[in-house]
Structures are given as C-alpha cells and as structure tokens.
C-alpha positions as CSV (number, residue, x, y, z in Angstrom):
1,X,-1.2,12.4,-24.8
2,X,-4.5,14.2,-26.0
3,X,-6.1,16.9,-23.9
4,X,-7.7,17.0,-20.2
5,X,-11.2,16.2,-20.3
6,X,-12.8,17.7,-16.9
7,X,-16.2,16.3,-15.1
8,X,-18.2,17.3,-12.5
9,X,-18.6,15.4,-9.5
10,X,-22.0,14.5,-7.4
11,X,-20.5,16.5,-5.0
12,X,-19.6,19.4,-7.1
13,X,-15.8,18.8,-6.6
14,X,-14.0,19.2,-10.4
15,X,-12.4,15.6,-11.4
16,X,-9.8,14.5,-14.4
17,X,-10.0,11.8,-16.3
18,X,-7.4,10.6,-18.7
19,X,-7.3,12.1,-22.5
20,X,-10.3,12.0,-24.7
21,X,-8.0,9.5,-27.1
22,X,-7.7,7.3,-24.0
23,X,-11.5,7.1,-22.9
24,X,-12.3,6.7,-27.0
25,X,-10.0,3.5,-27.0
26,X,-11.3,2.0,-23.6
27,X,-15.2,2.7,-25.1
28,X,-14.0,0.6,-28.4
29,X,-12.3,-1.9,-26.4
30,X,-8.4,-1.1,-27.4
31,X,-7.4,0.3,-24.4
32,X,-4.1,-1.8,-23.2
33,X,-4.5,-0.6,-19.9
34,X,-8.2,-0.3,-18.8
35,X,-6.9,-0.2,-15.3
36,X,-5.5,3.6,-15.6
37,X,-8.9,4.7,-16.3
38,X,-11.5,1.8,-14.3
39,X,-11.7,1.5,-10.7
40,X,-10.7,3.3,-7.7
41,X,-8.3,6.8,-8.7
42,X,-7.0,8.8,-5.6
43,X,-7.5,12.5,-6.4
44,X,-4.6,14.9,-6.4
45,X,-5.3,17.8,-4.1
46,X,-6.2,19.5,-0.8
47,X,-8.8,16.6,0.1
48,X,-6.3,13.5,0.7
49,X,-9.1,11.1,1.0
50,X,-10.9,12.3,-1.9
51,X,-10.7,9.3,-4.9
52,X,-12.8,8.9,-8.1
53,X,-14.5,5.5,-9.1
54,X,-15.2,5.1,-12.9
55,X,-17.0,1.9,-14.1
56,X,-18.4,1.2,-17.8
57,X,-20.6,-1.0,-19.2
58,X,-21.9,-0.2,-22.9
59,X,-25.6,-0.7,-22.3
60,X,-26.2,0.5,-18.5
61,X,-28.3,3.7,-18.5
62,X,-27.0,4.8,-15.1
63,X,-24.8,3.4,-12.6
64,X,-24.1,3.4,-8.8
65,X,-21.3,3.0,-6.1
66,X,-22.8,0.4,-3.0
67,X,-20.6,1.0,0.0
68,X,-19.9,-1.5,2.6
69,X,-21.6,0.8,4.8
70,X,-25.1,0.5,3.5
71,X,-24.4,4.0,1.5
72,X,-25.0,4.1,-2.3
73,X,-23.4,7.1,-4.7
74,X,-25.3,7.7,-7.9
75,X,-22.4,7.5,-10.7
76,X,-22.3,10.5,-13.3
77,X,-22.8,9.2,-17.0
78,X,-19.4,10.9,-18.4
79,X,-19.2,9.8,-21.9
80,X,-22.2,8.4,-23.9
81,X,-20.6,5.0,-24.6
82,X,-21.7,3.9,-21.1
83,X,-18.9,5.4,-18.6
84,X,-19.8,6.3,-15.2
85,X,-17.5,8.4,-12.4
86,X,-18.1,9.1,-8.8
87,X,-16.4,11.3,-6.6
88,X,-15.9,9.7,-2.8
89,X,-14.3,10.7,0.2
90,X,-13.7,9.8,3.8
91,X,-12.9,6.2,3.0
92,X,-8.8,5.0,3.5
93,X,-8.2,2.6,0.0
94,X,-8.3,0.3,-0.2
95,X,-12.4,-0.1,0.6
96,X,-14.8,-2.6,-0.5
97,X,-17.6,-1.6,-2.9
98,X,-19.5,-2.9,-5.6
99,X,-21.2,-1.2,-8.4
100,X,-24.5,-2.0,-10.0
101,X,-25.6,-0.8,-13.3
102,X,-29.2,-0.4,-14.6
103,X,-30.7,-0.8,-17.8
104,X,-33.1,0.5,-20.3
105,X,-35.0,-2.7,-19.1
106,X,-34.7,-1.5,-15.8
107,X,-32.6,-4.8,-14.9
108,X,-29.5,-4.3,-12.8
109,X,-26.5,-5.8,-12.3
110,X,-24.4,-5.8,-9.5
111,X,-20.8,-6.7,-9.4
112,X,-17.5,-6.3,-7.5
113,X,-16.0,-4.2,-9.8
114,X,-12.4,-6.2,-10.2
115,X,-10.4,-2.7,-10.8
116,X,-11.6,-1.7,-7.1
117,X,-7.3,-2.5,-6.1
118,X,-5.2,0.7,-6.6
119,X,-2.3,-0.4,-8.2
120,X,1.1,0.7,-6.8
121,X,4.0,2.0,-9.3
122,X,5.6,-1.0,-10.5
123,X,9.8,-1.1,-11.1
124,X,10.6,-4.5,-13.2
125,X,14.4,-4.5,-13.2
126,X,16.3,-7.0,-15.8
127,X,18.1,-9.6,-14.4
128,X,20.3,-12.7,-15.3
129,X,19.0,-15.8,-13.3
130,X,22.9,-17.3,-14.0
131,X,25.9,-15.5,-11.9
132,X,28.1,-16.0,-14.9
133,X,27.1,-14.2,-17.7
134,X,26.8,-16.3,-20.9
135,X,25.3,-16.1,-24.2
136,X,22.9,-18.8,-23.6
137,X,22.0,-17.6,-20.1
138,X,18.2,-17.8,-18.8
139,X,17.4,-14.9,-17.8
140,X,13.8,-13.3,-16.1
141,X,11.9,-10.5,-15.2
142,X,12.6,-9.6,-11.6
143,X,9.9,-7.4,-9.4
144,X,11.9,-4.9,-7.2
C-alpha cells in the first residue's frame, strides 16, 4: 500500500483517502475496485456521523453534493484528473444524494452517483453444493 494522502474538507475537518498508487490507477481507469475510493466513506473518529463523498469525472471543473434536503455541498477538486471529495455530517447512511458536475462549457450534469450504497464487509465461504464429497462435485460460492 503506498502512502496516506491527506485533504482538507469544506468544513475544515482533515479526511484520508486511499494511497496515491490507488487514486493514480482509479484516474487511468485500472482501479479493480473503484468502489473503495467512489461514493459514500464513513469517517473514522470522534464525529460518528461524519462520512466523505468522492465522485470523479475526467472533464468536470468542479463538482457538488445535492441533498435530499434541498442543501447542496461544493465538492473539493483533490487530484487534477477530475476527483472531487466532500466532507458531510448529520445524515444516518445510507442517504439519498446526487452529484452534479460542471464543465469548462459551463454544462452540468447531474447523476445519482451509483457508489452512493456503503458496502458491508463481505465473508464468501467455499462450499460443496453435493453432501458427498466427490471429485467431480459442483461446487459454488456461498455468501455467509
């Protein structure tokens, strides 16, 4: 893992975001995971309700977080390639919100950003779908 890049928040609150390595891959578009660094993050520390939103889009010169509520958060441009992070709190995950990027243009686009869903930690377990172990048995990928 390469180092701890740090950012500053809108509201001043220090953030993490994965390595440098990570965020160069997910810019170049060989990231496996873009999930670990897109989306909705909840933020280790004091502030339980504090969580990070980071979006990207290549040729958006800013970027914002809409809110259900009619609220809008102006996203911090955190690497040059078109990655934006905001810091929010006060708001129980999951929460609906959509982002909307502007261009050069000045043209926006507004989406539902799909990584908006926290994933949970994940256990796959190796099973044998046959009781009798055989050497031609089926066997699957069971979620436990």
């Amino acid at each position: 893992m390469g180092e701890q890049v740090m950012i500053k928040g809108r509201s001043d609150e220090i953030l993490r975001y994965p390595s440098t390595e990570e965020v160069e891959r997910l810019i170049a578009g060989e990231h496996s995971d873009p999930h670990r660094i897109l989306g909705v993050h909840p933020v280790e520390g004091p502030d339980k309700s504090l969580v990070v939103i980071r979006a990207f889009h290549p040729d958006a010169k800013t970027a914002e977080v809409l809110l259900d509520d009619g609220q809008s958060v102006l996203m911090t441009s955190i690497h040059k390639g078109g990655l934006f992070a905001a810091a929010i709190s006060g708001k129980p995950l999951p929460f609906p919100y959509r982002i909307q990027f502007r261009f050069s243009d000045d043209n926006a686009w507004e989406y539902a950003d799909p990584y908006r869903f926290s994933l949970p930690s994940v256990r796959w377990t190796f099973t044998s779908s046959r009781k009798e172990p055989t050497s031609d048995s089926m066997s699957s990928w069971v979620l436990t």
